[in-house]
C-alpha positions in Angstrom: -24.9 5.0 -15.0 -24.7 8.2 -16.4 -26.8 11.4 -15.8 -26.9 12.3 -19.7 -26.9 16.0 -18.4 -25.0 16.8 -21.6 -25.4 19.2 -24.2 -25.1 17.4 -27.5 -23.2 19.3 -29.0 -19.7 18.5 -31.4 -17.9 20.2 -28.9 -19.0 18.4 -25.7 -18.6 15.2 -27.6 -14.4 16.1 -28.2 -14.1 17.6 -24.6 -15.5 14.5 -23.3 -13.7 12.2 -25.9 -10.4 13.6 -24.7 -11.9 13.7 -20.5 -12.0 9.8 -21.8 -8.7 9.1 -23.0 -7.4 11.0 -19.8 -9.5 8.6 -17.8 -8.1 5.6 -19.7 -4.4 6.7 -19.4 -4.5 7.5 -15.5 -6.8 3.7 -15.0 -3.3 1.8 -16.3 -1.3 4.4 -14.5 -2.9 3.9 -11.2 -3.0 0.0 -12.5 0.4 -0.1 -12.5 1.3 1.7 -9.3 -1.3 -0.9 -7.8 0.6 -4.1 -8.6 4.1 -2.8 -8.3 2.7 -2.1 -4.8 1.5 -4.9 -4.1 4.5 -6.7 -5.6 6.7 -4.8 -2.8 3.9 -5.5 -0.4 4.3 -9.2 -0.9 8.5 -9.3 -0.7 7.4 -7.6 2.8 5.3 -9.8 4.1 7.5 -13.0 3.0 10.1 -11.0 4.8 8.5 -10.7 7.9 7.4 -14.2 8.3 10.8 -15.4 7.9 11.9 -12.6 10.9 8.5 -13.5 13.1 9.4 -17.5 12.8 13.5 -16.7 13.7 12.5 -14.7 16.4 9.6 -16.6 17.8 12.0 -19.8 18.3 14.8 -17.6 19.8 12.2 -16.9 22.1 11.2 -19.7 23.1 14.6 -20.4 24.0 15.2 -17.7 25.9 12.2 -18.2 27.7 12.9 -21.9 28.8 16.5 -20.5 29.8 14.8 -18.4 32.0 12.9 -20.9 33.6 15.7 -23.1 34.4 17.4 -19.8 36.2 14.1 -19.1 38.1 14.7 -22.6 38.8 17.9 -22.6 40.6 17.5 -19.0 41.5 15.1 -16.9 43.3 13.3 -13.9 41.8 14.9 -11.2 44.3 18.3 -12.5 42.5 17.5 -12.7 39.3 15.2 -9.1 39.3 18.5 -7.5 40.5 20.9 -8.9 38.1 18.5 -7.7 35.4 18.4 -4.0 36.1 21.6 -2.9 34.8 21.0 -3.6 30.6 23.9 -5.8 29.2 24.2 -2.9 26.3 23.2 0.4 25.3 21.8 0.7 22.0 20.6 3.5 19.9 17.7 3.9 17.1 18.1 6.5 14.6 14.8 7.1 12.7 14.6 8.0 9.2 12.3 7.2 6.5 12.6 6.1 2.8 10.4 6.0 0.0 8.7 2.5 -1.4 6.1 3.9 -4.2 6.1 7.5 -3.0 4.6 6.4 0.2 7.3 7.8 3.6 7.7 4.8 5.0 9.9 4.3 8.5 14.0 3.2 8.2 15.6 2.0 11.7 19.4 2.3 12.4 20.4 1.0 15.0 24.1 2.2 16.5 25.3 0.1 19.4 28.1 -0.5 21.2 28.7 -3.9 19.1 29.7 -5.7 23.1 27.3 -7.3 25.3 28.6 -6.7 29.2 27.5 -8.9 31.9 26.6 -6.6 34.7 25.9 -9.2 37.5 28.1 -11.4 39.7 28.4 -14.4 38.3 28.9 -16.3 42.1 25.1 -16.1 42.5 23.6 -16.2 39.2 23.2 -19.7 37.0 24.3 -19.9 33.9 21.4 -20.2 32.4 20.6 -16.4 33.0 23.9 -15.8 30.7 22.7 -17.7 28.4 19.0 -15.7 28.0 20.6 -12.3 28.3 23.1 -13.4 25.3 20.4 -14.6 23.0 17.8 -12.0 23.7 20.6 -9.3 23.0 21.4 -11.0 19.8 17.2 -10.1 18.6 17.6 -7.0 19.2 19.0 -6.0 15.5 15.9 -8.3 14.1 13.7 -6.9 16.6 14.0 -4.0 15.3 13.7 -4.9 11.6 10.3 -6.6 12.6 9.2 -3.7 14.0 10.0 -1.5 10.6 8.6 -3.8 8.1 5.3 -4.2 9.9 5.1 -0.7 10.1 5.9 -0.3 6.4 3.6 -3.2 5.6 0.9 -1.6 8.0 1.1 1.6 5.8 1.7 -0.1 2.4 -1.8 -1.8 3.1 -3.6 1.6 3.4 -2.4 2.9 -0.1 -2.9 0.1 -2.2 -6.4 0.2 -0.6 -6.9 3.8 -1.7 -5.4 2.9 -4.9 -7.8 -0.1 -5.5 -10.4 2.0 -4.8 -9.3 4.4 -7.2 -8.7 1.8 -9.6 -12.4 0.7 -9.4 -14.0 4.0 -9.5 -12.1 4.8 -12.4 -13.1 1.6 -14.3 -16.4 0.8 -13.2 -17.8 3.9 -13.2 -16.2 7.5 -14.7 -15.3 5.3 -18.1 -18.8 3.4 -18.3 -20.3 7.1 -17.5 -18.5 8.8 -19.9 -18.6 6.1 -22.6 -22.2 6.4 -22.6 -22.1 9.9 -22.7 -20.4 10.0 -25.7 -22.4 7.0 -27.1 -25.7 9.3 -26.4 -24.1 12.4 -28.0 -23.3 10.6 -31.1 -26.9 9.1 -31.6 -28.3 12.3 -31.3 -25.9 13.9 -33.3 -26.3 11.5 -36.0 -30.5 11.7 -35.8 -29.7 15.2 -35.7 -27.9 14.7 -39.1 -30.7 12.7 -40.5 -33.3 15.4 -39.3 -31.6 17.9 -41.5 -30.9 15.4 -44.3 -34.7 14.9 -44.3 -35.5 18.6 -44.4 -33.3 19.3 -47.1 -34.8 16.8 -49.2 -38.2 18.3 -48.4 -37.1 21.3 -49.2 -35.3 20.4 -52.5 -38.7 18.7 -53.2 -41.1 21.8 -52.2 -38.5 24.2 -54.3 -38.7 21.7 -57.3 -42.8 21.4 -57.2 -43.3 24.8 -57.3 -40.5 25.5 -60.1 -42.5 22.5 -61.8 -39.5 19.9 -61.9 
């Protein structure tokens, strides 16, 4: 609601005129930026189900291979086969730009071969066959773990926007359309006023000239 803590005056009545046309302008601006957003937003999140169901059911394999080489294996064996990692693998970090919000970019740079470390005499085959697959996550891993970030952080802005969006609309352009709505009333019973004291005066001056 607003404060009417205006002067009515012609001149506060363009400043705020223009103030509203401003406020217009920046509500489809901010409008815009909020759907494209969300838009973006939404190709993330589709993306990130499809990773988060591949890499559940990889899981899930790997984790009954595992069971069937704890199975045939004991856990002194299979804990020392496990220490050396099958690959080394590095993450470059860098960041890109979705909306003008930073947002996190993985590389990864590995050495494109996965080494068995461990005798294969006491190990089953089953091991092999977890180490493989859960080496072959590690690119979508990875991916999963940038796009929930991203998504994470895309959430927070349209937030702010939306909130922005709502201020904007709901109240500084209901404020200031009432401003200006009050302005204009007076200024127009303002125009009256004088409108009737002219034509008091016209009539006083004619009396006394005897017209």
């Amino acid at each position: 609601m607003a404060t009417r803590l205006v002067s009515p005056t012609r001149m506060e009545l363009t400043r705020l005129k223009k103030e509203l046309a401003t406020a217009k302008r920046g509500h489809k601006l901010l409008k815009d930026k909020q759907d494209e957003m969300v838009r973006q937003f939404m190709d993330l999140i589709r993306r990130n189900r499809e990773l988060r169901t591949e890499i559940e059911s990889s899981l899930l394999d790997v984790n009954a291979s595992f069971e069937y080489a704890k199975l045939k294996s004991n856990n002194l064996v299979l804990q020392e086969a496990i220490m050396v990692p099958s690959k080394d693998i590095v993450i470059e970090c860098d960041s890109k730009s979705i909306m003008n919000i930073v947002v996190p970019k993985l590389n990864i740079v590995d050495s494109k071969e996965t080494n068995i470390t461990y005798s294969f005499a006491h190990t089953p085959s089953e091991l092999d066959d977890a180490i493989l697959e859960l080496t072959s996550l590690t690119n979508k891993l990875v991916e999963l773990a940038q796009i929930e970030k991203s998504c994470d952080m895309l959430a927070v802005e349209i937030e702010k926007t939306r909130r922005r969006v709502n201020a904007i609309e709901f109240v500084l352009i209901p404020d200031l359309e009432e401003n200006i709505h009050f302005i204009t009333l007076k200024l127009e019973d303002n125009e009256r006023s004088n409108i009737i004291r002219l034509m008091k005066s016209k009539e006083i001056i004619a009396a006394k000239n005897g017209y």
